[in-house]
N, C-alpha and C positions, 0 to 999 in steps of 0.2 A: 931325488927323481926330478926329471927336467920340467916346466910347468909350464912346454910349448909342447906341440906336435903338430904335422906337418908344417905345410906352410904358415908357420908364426901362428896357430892358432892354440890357444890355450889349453892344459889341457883339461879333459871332461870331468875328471874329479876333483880340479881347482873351482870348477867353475859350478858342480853340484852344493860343495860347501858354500863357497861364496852363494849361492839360493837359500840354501840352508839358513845360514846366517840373517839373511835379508827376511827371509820369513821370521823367522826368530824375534827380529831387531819389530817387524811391521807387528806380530803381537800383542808384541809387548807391547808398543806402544797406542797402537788404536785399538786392543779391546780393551784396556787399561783404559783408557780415555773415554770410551764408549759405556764403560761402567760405572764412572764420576758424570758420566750426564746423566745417567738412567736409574740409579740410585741417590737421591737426593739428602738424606738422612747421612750425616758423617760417621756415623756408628756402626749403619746395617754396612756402608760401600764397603767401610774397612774389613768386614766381613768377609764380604760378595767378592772382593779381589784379592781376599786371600783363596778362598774356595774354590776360585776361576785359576788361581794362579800354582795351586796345590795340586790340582786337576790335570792327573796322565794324559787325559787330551789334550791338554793344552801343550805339554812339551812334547808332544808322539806327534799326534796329526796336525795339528798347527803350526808344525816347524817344516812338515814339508809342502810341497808344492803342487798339492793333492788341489783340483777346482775346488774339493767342498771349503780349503781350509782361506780359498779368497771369499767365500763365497760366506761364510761364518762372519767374516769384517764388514763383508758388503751389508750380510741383513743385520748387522748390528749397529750402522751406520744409517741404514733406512731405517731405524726402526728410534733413531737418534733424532732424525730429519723429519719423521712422522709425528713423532712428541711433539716438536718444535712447533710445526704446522698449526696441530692441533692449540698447544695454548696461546698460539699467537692469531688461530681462528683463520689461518692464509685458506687460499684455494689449492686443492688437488694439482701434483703435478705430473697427473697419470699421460698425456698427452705429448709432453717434453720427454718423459719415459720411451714411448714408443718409438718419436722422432731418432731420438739418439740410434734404439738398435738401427732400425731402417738405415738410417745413414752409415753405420758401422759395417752389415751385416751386405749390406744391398752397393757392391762398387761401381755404379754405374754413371754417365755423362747425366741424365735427368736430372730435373731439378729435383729436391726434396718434398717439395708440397707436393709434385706427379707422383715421387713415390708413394708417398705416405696414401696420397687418395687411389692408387692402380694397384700396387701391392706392399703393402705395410709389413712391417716385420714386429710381431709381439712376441719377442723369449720366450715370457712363462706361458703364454698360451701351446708354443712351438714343444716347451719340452713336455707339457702335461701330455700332448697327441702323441709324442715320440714314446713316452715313460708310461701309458697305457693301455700300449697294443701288444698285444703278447706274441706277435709276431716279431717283433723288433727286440722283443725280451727274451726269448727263448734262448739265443745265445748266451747272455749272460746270467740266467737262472733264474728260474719260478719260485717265490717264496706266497704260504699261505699270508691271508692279510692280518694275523696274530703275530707275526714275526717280529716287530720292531715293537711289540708291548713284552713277548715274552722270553725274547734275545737281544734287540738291538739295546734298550731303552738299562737292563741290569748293566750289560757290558760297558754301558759308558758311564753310568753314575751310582752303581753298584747302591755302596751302604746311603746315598742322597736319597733315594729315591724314597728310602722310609722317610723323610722327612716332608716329604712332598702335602703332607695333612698342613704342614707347618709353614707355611706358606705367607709372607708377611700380608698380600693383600690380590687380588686381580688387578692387577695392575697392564699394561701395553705387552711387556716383554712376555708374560709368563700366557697371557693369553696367547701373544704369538707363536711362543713355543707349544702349547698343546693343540691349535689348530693344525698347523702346519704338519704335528707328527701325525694326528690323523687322518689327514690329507692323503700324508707320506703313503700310509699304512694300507689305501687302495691302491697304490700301483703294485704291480705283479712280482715284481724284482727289487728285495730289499736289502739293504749293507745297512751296518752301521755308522757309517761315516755320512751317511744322508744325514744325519740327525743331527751332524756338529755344531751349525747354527744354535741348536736348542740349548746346549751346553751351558755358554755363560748366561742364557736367559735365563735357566728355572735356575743354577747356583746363582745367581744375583738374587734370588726369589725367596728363597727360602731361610729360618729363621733355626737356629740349634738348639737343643729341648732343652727347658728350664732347669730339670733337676741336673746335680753338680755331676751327680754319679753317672745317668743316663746319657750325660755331656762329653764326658770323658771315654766310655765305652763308645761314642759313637764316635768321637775323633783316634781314638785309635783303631777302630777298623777300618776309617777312612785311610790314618796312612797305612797299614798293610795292603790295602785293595789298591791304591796307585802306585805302590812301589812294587808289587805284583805284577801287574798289568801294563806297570810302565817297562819292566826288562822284556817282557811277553810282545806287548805291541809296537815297543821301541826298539827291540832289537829281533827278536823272531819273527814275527808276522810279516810274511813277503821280506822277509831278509836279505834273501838272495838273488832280489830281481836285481839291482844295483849294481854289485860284487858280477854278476853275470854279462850283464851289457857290457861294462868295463873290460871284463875277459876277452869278449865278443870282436871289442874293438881293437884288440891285440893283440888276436890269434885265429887262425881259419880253423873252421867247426867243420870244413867240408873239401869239396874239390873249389874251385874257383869261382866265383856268383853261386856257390850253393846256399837254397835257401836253408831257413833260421825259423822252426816251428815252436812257437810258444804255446803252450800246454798249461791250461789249470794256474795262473799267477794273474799278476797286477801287468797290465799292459806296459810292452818296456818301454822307456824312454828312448827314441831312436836320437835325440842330438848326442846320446853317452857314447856313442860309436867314433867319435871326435870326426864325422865326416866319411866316414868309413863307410862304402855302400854296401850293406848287407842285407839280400829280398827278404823281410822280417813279416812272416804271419803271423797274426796274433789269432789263435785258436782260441782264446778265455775256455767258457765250459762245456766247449764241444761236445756231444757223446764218443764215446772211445770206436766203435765203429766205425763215424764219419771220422776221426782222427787219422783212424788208420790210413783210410783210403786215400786222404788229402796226402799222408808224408808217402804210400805207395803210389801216386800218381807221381811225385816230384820227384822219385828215387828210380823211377822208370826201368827199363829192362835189358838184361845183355844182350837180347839178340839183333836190337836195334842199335848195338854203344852208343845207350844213351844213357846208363845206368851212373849214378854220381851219390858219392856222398850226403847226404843234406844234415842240419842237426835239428835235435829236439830238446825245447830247453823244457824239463817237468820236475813237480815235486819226487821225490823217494817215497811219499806218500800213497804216489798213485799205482795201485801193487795191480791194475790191470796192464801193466808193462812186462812185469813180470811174469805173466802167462802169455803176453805175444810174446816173449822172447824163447819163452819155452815151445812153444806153438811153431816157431819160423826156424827156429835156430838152426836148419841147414838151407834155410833161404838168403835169409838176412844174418849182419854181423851188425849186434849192439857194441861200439865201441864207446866207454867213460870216459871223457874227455876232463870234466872238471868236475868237482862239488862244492856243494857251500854248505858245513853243517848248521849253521845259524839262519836258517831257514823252518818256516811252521807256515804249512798253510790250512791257517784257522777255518778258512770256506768250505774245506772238506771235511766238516765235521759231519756223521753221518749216525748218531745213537741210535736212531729207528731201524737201522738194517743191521751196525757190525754190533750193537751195546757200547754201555758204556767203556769196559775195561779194552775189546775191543777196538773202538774207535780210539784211544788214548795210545794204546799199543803202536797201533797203524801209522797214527798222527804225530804225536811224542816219538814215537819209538824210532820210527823211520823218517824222523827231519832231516831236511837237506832239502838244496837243490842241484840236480843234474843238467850236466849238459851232455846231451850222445852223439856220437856222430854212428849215424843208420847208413849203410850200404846195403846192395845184392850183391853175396856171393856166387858171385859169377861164376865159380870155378868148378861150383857144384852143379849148377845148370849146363854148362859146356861138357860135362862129363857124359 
C-alpha cells in the first residue's frame, strides 16, 4: 500500500502508528525514569517498574494518544519536580505555572505581565469550572459520585487494589493519587481513564504480601486480569473508531459534503481523514430522540430536493436503531455501509435497566461498529 496520499501527504495510518510508537518509546521512557526518582529504595523500584510495566494500562492507554495518557507523564513529572523542590526547600513555582498557560493559551500582541494582571489564564482552575457544571456534562454523561470507587478504580488495578492495606508508607505520590481521585469523584462525569495518572503512583506504592503462598495467588491473578483486560481494552474498547475514520477517508458515506454522525464512541480523530473534508458531528451520548432529529434535519425532505444521504457512525450495540428502522422503514432507507466486529462499547453498560445476562447479550453479543448511510425514500412520498 502507497504511504502517500494526495498531494505528497503521508498516509494517516503511517502516521497513527508512527504516534503509536512515539507514545510507546515516550513511556517507556519517562514513567521509567520518573519511577527511579520516586522510589528510592533499589528493591521496592525494581518492584514498582515491574508492576507499572506489567500493567494493561500501561500498554492500552499509554500507547495511545489519549490527553490523559500526556497527562499521566506530565503529573508524574510534577510530581518529580515537587520532590525536588521540597528537599531542596526551593520556592513555589506556581506563578511561572500560570505565566506559561496565559502565554500559550492567550495569542495576543500585549505584553505578558498586561496579561497575566487583565486576564490570566489558570488550566486547572478553567477545567475544574468546565468539569463541574452539569450543563456542560450532560452531553457526555452523568455518573453518581461512587463511580470511579466502585467501577473506575477495579477496572484499572483489579486484583492491586487488595493490596492497597499494604502500602510501603505515605509518601508524595500515593498521597497524590488518592486526593486527586476524590477530587476526580465530585465531578459529575466520570471514565476511567481520568484516573490514569494514579496508576503508576499507588503501583509504585504498594508492597506484595509476605506469605509465599498468598504471594503467588496474588501474582497470578494479576497476570490473568491484564492479559484479560489488555485483549478487552486493547483491542475491543472503541475498536472501531480508527478502522472507521480510515474508511471514512476513502469512501463517500453519503451524497457529496454529506454529513458524518457519530453516535455513542470515542470522538474521531478528524486528521485520519488524510485531509479529506468530511462535515463530522460528533453526537458522543446524545439522547436517541435528539439524535434523531439532528440526522432528520440534515437528511431533510423530497419535496424541497433537498433530501441527501448523510451517515451514521454507531455501535450494533445501540438496539434503539433498530426500532427507528422499524418504526420509518417506509420513510427512511438504513443502508450498511461497513462494520467492524472488533468493536465493544464498554460505556454502554447498562445492569440496572437490561441485568446482567442482558446487558452482556446486547453488549458482547452485538459488537461492532456500523457505518449507515440514512436517506428519505422519496419515492414513497412522491407516490
Amino acid at each position: 500500500m502507497s504511504t502517500e496520499t494526495g498531494e505528497g501527504l503521508v498516509a494517516p495510518h503511517i502516521v497513527y502508528y508512527t504516534l503509536r510508537l512515539m507514545m510507546f518509546i515516550l513511556s517507556f521512557v519517562l514513567e521509567d525514569w520518573a519511577i527511579h526518582e520516586l522510589v528510592p529504595s533499589p528493591r521496592e523500584r525494581k518492584l514498582a517498574v515491574v508492576l507499572v510495566a506489567s500493567s494493561y494500562v500501561t500498554w492500552t492507554y499509554q500507547t495511545h494518544t489519549f490527553s490523559n495518557a500526556i497527562e499521566t507523564l506530565i503529573v508524574l513529572w510534577s510530581i518529580v519536580m515537587t520532590q525536588r523542590i521540597l528537599d531542596n526547600k526551593a520556592s513555589s513555582k506556581r506563578i511561572q505555572a500560570i505565566a506559561i498557560d496565559t502565554h500559550f493559551y492567550r495569542s495576543s500582541l500585549d505584553s505578558l505581565l498586561q496579561l497575566l494582571r487583565n486576564d490570566p489564564v489558570i488550566t486547572p482552575l478553567n477545567s475544574i469550572l468546565y468539569n463541574t457544571s452539569t450543563a456542560n456534562l450532560s452531553l457526555h454523561g452523568l455518573h453518581p459520585p461512587y463511580q470511579h470507587l466502585v467501577a473506575s478504580l477495579p477496572l484499572l488495578f483489579g486484583p492491586a487494589l487488595l493490596l492497597l492495606y499494604n502500602v510501603r508508607r505515605l509518601t508524595l505520590p500515593i498521597l497524590s493519587a488518592f486526593s486527586a481521585t476524590l477530587l476526580l469523584s465530585l465531578i459529575p462525569h466520570q471514565e476511567p481513564r481520568f484516573l490514569l495518572p494514579a496508576v503508576p503512583l499507588i503501583l509504585s506504592s504498594i508492597r506484595l504480601p509476605n506469605s509465599r503462598t498468598v504471594k503467588n495467588c496474588w501474582l497470578g491473578s494479576w497476570i490473568v486480569f491484564n492479559a484479560i483486560f489488555g485483549v478487552l481494552m486493547g483491542i475491543y474498547h472503541q475498536g472501531g473508531v480508527v478502522p472507521a475514520q480510515l474508511w471514512l477517508g476513502q469512501h463517500e458515506p453519503g451524497n457529496a459534503n454529506a454529513q458524518v454522525f457519530w453516535w455513542r464512541t470515542y470522538s474521531p480523530p478528524m486528521w485520519l481523514l488524510g485531509g479529506k473534508e468530511i462535515p463530522t458531528v460528533d453526537l458522543m451520548g446524545m439522547k436517541t430522540e435528539e439524535m434523531k432529529g439532528r440526522v432528520l434535519d440534515a437528511i431533510g425532505d423530497c419535496q424541497a430536493q433537498e433530501s441527501k444521504g448523510v451517515g451514521l457512525v454507531a455501535p450494533r450495540s445501540s438496539v434503539e436503531l433498530d426500532v427507528w428502522q422499524k418504526d420509518v422503514r417506509e420513510e427512511l432507507t438504513f443502508e450498511q455501509l461497513w462494520l467492524h466486529t472488533r468493536h465493544l462499547n464498554l460505556d454502554d453498560l447498562d445492569f440496572e435497566e437490561d441485568g446482567i445476562w442482558g446487558t452482556l447479550e446486547r453488549v458482547v453479543g452485538r459488537r461492532g461498529l456500523v457505518i449507515w448511510k440514512i436517506r428519505r425514500n422519496c419515492s414513497v412520498d412522491n407516490q
